[in-house]
C-alpha positions in Angstrom: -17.1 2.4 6.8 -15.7 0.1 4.1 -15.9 -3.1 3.8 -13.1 -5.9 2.3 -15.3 -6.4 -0.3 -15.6 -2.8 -1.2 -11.7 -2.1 -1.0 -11.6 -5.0 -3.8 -14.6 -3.7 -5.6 -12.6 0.2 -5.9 -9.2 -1.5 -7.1 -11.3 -3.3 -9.8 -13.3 -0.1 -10.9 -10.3 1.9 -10.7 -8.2 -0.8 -12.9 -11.4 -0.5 -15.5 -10.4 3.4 -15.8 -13.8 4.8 -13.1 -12.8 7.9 -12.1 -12.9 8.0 -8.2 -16.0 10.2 -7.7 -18.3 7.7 -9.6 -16.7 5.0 -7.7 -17.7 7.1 -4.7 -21.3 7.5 -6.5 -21.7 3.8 -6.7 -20.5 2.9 -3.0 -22.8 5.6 -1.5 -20.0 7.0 0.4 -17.7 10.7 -0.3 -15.0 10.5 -2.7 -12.2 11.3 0.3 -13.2 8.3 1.3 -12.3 6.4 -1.8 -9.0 8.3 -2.0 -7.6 7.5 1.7 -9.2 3.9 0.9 -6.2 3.8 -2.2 -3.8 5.9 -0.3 -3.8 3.2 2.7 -3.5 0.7 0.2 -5.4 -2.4 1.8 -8.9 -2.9 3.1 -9.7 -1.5 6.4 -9.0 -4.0 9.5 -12.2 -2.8 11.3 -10.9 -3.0 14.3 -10.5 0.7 16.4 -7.6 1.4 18.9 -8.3 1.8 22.2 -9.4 5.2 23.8 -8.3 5.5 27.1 
C-alpha cells in the first residue's frame, strides 16, 4: 500500500518526465498501481470501509 510520502514522491518523478514503470521500479510496487495512484489523484487515506 502507498504511503503519503510516496504519492508525493510519484507527482515529483512524474513532473521530472519518469515514465511510470520506472517509478513503479523504484517504489517496489506494479505500475497499475502507480497509475490508479495518479488516476485517484491524492494520497491514499488508509483507512478501509467497513465489511459487514
Amino acid at each position: 500500500m502507498l504511503k503519503k510520502r510516496d504519492f508525493i514522491m510519484i507527482q515529483d518523478l512524474m513532473r521530472q518526465g519518469v515514465s511510470q514503470k520506472d517509478v513503479a521500479l523504484r517504489l517496489g510496487v506494479h505500475p497499475k498501481t502507480i497509475r490508479r495512484a495518479l488516476k485517484r489523484g491524492n494520497a491514499p487515506k488508509g483507512v478501509w470501509p467497513r465489511r459487514d
